[in-house]
Kinemage of the C-alpha trace (Angstrom):
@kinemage 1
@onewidth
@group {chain A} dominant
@subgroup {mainchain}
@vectorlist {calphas} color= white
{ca unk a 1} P 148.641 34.071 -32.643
{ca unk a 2} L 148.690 30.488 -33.964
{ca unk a 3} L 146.063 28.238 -34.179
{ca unk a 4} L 144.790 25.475 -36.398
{ca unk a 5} L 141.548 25.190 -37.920
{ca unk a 6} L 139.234 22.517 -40.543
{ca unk a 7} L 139.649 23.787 -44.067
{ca unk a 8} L 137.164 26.600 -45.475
{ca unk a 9} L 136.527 28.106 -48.620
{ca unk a 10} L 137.853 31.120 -47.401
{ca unk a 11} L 141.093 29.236 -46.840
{ca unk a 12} L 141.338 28.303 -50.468
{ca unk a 13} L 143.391 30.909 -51.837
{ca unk a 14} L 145.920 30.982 -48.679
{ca unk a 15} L 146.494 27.064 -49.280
{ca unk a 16} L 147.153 26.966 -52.904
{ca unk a 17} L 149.760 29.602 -52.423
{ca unk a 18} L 151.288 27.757 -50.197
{ca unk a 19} L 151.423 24.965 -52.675
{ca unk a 20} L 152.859 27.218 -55.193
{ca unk a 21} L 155.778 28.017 -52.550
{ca unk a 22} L 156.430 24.791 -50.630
{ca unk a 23} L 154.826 21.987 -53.550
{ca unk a 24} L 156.202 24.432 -56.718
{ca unk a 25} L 159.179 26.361 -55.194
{ca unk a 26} L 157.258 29.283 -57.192
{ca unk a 27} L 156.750 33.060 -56.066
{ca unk a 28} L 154.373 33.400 -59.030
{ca unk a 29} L 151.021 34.306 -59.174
{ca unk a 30} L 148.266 31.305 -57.899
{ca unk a 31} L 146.583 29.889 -61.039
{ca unk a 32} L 142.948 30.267 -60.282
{ca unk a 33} L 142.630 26.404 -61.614
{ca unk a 34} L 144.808 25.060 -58.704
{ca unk a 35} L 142.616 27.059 -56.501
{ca unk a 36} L 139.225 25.857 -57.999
{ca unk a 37} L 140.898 22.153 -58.105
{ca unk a 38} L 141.818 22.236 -54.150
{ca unk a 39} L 138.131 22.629 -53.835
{ca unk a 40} L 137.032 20.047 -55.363
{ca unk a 41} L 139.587 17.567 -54.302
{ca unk a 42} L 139.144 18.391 -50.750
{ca unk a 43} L 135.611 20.045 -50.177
{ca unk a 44} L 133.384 18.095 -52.414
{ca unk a 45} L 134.835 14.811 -52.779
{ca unk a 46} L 132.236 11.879 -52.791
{ca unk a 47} L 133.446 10.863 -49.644
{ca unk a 48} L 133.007 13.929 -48.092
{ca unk a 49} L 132.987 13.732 -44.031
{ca unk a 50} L 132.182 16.289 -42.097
{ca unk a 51} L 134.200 14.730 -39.235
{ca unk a 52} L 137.272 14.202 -41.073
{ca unk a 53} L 138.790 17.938 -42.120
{ca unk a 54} L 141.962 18.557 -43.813
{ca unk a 55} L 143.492 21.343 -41.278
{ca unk a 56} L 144.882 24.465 -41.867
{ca unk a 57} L 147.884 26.118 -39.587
{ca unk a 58} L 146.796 29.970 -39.212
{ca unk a 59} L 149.690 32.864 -37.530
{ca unk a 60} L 147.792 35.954 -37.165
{ca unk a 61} L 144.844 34.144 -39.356
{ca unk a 62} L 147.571 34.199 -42.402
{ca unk a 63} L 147.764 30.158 -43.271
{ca unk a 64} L 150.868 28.860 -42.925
{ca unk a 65} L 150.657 25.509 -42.863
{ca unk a 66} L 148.418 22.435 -44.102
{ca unk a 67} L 147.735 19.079 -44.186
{ca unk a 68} L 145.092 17.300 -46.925
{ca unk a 69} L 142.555 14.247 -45.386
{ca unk a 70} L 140.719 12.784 -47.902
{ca unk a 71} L 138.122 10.422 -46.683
{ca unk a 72} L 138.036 7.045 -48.865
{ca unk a 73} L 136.226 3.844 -48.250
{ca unk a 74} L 137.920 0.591 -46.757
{ca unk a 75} L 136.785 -2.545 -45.948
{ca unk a 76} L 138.343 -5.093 -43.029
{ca unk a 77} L 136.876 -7.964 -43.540
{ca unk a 78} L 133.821 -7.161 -45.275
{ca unk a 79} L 132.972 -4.924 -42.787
{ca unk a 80} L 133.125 -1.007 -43.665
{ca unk a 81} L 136.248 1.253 -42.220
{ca unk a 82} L 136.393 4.901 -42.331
{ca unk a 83} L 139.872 5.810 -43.435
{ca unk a 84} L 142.025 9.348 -43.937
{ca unk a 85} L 144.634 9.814 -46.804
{ca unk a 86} L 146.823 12.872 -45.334
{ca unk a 87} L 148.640 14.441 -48.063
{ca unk a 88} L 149.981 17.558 -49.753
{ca unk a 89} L 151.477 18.228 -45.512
{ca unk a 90} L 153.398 21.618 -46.140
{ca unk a 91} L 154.805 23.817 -43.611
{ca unk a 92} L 155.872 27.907 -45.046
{ca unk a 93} L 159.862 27.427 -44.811
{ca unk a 94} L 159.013 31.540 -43.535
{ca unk a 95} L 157.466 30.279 -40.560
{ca unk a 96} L 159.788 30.325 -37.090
{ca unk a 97} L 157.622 27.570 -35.540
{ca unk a 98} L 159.485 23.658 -35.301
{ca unk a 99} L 156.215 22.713 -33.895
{ca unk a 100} L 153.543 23.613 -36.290
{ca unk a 101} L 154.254 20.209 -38.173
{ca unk a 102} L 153.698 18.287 -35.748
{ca unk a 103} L 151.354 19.835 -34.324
{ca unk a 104} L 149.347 19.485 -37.523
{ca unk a 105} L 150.065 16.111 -38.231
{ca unk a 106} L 148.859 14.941 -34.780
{ca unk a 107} L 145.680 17.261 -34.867
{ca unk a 108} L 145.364 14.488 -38.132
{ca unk a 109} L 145.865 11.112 -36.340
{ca unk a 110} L 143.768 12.214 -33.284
{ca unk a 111} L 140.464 12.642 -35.415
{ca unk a 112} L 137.804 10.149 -36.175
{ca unk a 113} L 138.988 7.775 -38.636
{ca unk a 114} L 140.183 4.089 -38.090
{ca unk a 115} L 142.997 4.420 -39.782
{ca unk a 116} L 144.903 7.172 -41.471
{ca unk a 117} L 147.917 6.840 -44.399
{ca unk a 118} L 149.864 8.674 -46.661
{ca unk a 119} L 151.458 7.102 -49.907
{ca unk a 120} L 153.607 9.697 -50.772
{ca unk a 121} L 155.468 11.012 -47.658
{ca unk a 122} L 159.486 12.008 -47.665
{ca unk a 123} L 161.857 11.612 -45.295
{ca unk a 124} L 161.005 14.707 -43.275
{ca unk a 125} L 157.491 13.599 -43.421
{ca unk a 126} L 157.788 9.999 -42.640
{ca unk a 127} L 159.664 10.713 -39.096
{ca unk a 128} L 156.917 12.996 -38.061
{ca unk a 129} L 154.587 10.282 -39.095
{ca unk a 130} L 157.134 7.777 -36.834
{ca unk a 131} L 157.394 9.999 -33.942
{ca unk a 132} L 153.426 10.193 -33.785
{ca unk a 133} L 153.145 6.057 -33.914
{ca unk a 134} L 153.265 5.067 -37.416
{ca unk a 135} L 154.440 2.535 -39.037
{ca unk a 136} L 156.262 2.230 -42.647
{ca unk a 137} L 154.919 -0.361 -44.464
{ca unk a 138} L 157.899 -1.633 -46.299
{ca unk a 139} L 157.246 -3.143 -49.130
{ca unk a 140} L 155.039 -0.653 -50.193
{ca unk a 141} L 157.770 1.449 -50.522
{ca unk a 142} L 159.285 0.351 -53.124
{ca unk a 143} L 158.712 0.263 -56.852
{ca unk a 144} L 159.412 -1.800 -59.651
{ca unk a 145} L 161.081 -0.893 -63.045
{ca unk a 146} L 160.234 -2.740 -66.347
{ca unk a 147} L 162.654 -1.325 -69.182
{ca unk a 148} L 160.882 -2.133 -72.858
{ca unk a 149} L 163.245 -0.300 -74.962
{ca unk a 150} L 166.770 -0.364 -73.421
{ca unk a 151} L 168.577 1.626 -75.991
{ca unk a 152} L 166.161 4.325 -76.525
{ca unk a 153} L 165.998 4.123 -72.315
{ca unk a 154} L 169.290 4.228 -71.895
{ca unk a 155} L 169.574 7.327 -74.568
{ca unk a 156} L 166.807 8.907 -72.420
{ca unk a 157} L 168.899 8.544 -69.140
{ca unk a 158} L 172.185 10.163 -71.182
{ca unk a 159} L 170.589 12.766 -72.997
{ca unk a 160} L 170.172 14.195 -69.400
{ca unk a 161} L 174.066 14.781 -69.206
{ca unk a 162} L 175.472 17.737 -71.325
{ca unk a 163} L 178.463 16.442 -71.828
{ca unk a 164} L 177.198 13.492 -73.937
{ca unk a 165} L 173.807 15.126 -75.031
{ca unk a 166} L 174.219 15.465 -78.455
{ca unk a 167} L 175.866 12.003 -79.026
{ca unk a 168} L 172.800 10.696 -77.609
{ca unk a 169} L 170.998 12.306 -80.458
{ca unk a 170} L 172.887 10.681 -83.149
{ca unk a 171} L 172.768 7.549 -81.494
{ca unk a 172} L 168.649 7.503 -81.687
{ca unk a 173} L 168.125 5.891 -85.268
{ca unk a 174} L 170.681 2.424 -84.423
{ca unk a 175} L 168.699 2.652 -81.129
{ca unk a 176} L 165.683 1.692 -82.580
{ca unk a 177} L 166.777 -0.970 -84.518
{ca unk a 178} L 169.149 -2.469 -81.183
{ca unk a 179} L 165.179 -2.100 -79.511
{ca unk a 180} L 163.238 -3.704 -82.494
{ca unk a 181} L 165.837 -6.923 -82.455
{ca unk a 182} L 165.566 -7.405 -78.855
{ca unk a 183} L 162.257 -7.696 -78.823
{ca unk a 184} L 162.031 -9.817 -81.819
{ca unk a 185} L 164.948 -12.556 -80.020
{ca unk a 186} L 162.357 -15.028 -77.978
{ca unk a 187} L 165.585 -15.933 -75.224
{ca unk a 188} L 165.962 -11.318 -74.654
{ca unk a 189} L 164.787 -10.456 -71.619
{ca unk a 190} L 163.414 -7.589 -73.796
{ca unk a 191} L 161.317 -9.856 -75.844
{ca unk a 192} L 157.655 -8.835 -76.758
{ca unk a 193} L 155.504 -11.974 -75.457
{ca unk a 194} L 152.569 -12.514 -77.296
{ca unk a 195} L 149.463 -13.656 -74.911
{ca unk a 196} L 146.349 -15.361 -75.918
{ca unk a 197} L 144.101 -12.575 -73.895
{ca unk a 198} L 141.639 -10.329 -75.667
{ca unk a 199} L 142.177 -6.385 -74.957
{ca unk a 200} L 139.068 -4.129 -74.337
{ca unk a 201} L 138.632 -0.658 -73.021
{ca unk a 202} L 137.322 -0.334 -69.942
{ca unk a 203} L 134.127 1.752 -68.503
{ca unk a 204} L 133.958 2.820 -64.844
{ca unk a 205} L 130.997 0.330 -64.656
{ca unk a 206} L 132.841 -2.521 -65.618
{ca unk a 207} L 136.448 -1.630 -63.480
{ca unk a 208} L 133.837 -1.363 -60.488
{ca unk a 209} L 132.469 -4.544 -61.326
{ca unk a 210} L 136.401 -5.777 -61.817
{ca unk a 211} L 137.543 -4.686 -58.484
{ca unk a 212} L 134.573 -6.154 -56.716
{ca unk a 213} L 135.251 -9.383 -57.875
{ca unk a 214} L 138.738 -9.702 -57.362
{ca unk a 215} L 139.470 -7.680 -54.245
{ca unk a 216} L 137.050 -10.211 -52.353
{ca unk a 217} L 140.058 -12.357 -51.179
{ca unk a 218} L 141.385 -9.239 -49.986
{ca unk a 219} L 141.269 -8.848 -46.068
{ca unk a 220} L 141.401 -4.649 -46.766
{ca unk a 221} L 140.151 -3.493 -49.537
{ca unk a 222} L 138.611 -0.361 -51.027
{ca unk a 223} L 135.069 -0.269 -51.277
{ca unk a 224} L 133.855 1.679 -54.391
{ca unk a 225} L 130.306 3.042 -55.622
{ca unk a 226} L 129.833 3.956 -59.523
{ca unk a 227} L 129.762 7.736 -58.480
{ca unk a 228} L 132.756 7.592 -56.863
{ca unk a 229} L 135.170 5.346 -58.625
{ca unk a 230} L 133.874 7.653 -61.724
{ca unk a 231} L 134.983 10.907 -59.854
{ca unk a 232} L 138.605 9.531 -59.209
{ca unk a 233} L 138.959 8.306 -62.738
{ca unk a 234} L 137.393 11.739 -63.985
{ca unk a 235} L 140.409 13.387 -62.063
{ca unk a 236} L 143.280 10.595 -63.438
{ca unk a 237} L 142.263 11.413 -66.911
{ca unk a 238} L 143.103 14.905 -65.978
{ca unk a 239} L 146.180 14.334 -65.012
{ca unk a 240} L 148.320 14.887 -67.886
{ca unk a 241} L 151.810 14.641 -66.485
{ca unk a 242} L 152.435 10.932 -68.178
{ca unk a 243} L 150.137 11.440 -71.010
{ca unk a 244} L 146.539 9.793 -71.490
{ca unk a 245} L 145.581 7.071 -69.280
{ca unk a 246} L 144.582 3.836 -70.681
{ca unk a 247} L 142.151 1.418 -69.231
{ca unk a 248} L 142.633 -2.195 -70.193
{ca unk a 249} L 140.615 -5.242 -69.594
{ca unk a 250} L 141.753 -8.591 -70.503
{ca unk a 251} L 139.414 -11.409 -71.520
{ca unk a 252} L 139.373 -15.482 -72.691
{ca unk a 253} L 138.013 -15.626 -76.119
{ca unk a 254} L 134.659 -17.039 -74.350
{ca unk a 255} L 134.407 -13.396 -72.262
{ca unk a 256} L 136.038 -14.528 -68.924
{ca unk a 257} L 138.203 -11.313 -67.393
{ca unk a 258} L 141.760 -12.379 -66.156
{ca unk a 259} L 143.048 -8.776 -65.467
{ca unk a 260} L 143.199 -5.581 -65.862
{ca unk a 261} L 145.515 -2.324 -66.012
{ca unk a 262} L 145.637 1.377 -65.731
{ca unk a 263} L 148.584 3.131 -66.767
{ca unk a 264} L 149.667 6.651 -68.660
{ca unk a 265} L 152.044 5.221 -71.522
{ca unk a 266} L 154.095 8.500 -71.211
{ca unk a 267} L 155.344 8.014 -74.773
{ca unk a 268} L 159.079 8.582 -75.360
{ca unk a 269} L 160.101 8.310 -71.607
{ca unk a 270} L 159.015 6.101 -68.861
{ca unk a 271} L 154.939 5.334 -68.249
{ca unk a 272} L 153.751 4.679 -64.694
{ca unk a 273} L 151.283 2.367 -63.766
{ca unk a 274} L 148.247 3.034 -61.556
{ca unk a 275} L 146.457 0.376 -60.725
{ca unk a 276} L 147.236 -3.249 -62.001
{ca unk a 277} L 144.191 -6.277 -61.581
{ca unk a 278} L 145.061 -9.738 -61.452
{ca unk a 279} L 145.385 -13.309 -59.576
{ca unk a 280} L 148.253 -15.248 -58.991
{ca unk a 281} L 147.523 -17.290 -62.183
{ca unk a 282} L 146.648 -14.860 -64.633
{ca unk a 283} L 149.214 -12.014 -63.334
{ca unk a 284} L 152.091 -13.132 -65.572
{ca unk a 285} L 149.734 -13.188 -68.920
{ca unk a 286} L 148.546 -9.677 -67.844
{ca unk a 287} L 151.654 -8.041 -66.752
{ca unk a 288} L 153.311 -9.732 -70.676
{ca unk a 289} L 149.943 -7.541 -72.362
{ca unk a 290} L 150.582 -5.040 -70.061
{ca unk a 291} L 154.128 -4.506 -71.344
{ca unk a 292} L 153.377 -4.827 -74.936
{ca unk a 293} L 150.387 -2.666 -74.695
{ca unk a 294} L 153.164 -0.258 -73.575
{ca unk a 295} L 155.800 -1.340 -76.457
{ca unk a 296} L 152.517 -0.202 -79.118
{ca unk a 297} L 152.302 3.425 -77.247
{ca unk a 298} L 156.251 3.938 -77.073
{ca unk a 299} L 156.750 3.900 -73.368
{ca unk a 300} L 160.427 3.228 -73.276
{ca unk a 301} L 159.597 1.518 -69.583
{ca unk a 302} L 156.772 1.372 -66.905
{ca unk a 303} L 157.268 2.162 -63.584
{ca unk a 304} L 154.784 0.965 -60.695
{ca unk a 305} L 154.414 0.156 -56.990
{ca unk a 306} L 155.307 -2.849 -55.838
{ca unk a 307} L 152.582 -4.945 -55.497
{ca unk a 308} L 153.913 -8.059 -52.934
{ca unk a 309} L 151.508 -10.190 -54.243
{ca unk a 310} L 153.133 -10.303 -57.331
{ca unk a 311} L 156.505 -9.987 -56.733
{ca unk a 312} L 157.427 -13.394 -58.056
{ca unk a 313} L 155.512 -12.472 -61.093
{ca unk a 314} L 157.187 -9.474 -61.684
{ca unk a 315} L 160.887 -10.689 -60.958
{ca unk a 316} L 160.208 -13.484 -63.758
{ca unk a 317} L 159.388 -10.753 -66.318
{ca unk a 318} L 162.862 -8.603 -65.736
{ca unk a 319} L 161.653 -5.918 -63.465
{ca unk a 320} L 163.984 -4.684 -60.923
{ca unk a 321} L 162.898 -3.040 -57.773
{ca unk a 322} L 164.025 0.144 -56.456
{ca unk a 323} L 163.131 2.974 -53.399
{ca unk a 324} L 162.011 6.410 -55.195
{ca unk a 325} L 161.948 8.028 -52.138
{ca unk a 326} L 158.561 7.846 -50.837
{ca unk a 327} L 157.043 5.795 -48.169
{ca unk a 328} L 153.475 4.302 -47.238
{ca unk a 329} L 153.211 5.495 -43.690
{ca unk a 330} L 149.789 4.173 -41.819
{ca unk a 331} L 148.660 4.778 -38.195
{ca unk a 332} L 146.120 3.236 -36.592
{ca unk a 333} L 144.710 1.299 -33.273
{ca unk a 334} L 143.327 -1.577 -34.996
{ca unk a 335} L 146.440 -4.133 -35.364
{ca unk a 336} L 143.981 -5.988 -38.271
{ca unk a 337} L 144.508 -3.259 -40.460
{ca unk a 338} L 148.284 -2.637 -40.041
{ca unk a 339} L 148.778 -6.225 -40.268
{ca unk a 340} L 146.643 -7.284 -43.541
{ca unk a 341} L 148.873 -5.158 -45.660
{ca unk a 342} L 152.598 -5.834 -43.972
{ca unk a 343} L 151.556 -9.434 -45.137
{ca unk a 344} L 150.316 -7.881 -48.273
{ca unk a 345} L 147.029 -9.048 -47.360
{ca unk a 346} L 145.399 -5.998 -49.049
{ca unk a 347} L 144.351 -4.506 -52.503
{ca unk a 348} L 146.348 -1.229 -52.424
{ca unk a 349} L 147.308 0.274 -55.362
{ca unk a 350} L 147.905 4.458 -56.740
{ca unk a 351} L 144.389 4.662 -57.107
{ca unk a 352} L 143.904 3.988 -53.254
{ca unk a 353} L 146.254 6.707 -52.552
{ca unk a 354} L 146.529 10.519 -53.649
{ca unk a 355} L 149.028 9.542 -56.217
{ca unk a 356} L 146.444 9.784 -58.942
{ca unk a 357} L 145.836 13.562 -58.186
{ca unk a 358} L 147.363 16.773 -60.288
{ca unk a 359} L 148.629 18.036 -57.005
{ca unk a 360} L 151.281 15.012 -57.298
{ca unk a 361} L 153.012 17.003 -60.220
{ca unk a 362} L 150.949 17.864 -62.327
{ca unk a 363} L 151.314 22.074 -63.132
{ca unk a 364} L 148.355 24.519 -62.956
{ca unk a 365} L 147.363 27.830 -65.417
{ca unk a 366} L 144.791 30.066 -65.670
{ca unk a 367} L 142.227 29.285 -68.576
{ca unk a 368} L 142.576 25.629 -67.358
């Protein structure tokens, strides 16, 4: 018999295998750490809500199927919204049942919340998401790519062909120097531009007080406490995919913050960016720190969501823009919502997704 249910403890173990077949493509034994981190992530998150349930598919009470909601904190025009990320929405390829999809992912959209998203959805997912009354938000779905070191990039991208492996090797000492010239030559698209900003560290107090002030413009925007912007950075940190994630705040030499960014440097290969903070005027001082910052670490580029307000910004500093894969997919009743961010209207970065979560590639073993 098939049914669908909220998520329970009980359903813990069932759903993390599940991940391990459909998420991992792996037969192997369930780490007990992806099991203990599902529970966290989606039974004690600060936004818990009784209302809003990630939901489990059950044939003969075996789970078979699942769909994440994590409850986050919007607000529409200064006024509070209750919205859903759905994520981590896996069906058991085992399982003789078109339906159960979208069943599930309608059982999702039909509960409480005034609007629901996902920021990572494929092309499977996103025409369920379609068929049910979403909408793909467009430029959300693309990403933009800042090369910083084009030989040693360019290496990286070869190295992944056999054929031409180990002359990619060989090539890696003149590569450096090639990189180290360019960025030296003021007229290179690859050169390092100095700004005038002072770099800090960041605290979760002071990124809270950060996104506060500058998401006010904002017509949507995410609406943080201390607790809770400290329990998603507590679970970036521990994502350790890209390496360790840096939080930068940029300041006038009198103290006044122009920006901010939070990346993983991902040394040797390509970083990706999480969140970036900025206005119109200070974004092209913050994303130039941003990519030096990045030079000093060894990312070899940064990739990061587009973010429309800055698209002119980031054109002017040699990024190029490109589709991954993945789409924003939002449904909801209230055209205000939909709207603000097709106009880009909104502060909606990875951190306002599920991006920022191990279950987005991150890998899982016991003793973790």
């Amino acid at each position: 018999m098939d049914c669908i249910t909220p998520l329970e403890r009980a359903d813990i173990p069932g759903v993390a295998q599940l991940f391990q077949i459909v998420m991992r493509r792996s037969t192997t034994q369930t780490p007990l750490s992806l099991q203990t981190y599902i529970e966290q992530l989606y039974l004690e998150s600060p936004w818990r809500d009784e209302s809003i349930s990630s939901l489990v598919f059950k044939r003969d009470g075996r789970v078979s199927g699942f769909i994440s909601a994590l409850s986050f904190p919007l607000t529409l025009q200064g006024t509070r919204i209750r919205a859903a990320i759905g994520g981590n929405f896996m069906i058991d390829p085992a399982l003789a049942n078109p339906l159960a999809g979208p069943r599930l992912l309608k059982m999702f959209l039909a509960g409480p919340q005034d609007v629901s998203y996902t920021d990572t959805a494929n092309a499977n997912a996103r025409k369920m998401w379609e068929g049910l009354g979403s909408v793909s938000i467009q430029p959300y779905a693309l990403q933009w790519l800042r090369v910083i070191r084009p030989s040693e990039f360019a290496l990286i991208m070869s190295s992944q062909k056999k054929a031409i492996a180990g002359l990619a090797i060989l090539a890696k000492p003149l590569s450096y120097l090639i990189d180290h010239t360019l960025a030296a030559i003021p007229k290179s698209p690859f050169y390092r531009e100095r700004t005038h900003l002072n770099a800090k560290e960041m605290t979760t107090l002071e990124l809270l007080e950060a996104l506060r002030t500058f998401t006010a413009r904002y017509a949507l925007a995410p609406e943080y406490t201390e607790s809770s912007l400290a329990w998603v950075i507590k679970h970036a940190e521990e994502k350790l995919e890209y390496g360790p994630l840096r939080k930068i705040a940029l300041y006038t030499a009198d103290h006044i913050l122009q920006g901010w960014f939070l990346y993983y440097p991902n040394a040797g290969n390509v970083g990706r960016v999480l969140q970036l903070g900025a206005t119109q005027r200070t974004a092209r001082a913050v994303l130039s720190h941003l990519f030096s910052d990045a030079r000093e670490q060894g990312s070899l580029a940064l990739l990061g969501r587009m973010e429309p307000e800055y698209v002119q910004q980031l054109a002017s500093q040699n990024c190029v823009f490109v589709h991954r894969g993945s789409s924003l997919m939002v449904h909801s009743k209230n055209t205000d919502i939909v709207n603000s961010l097709h106009r880009g209207d909104a502060f909606f970065t990875r951190l306002e997704g599920d991006w920022w979560t191990k279950l987005q590639g991150d890998t899982f073993k016991d003793g973790e």
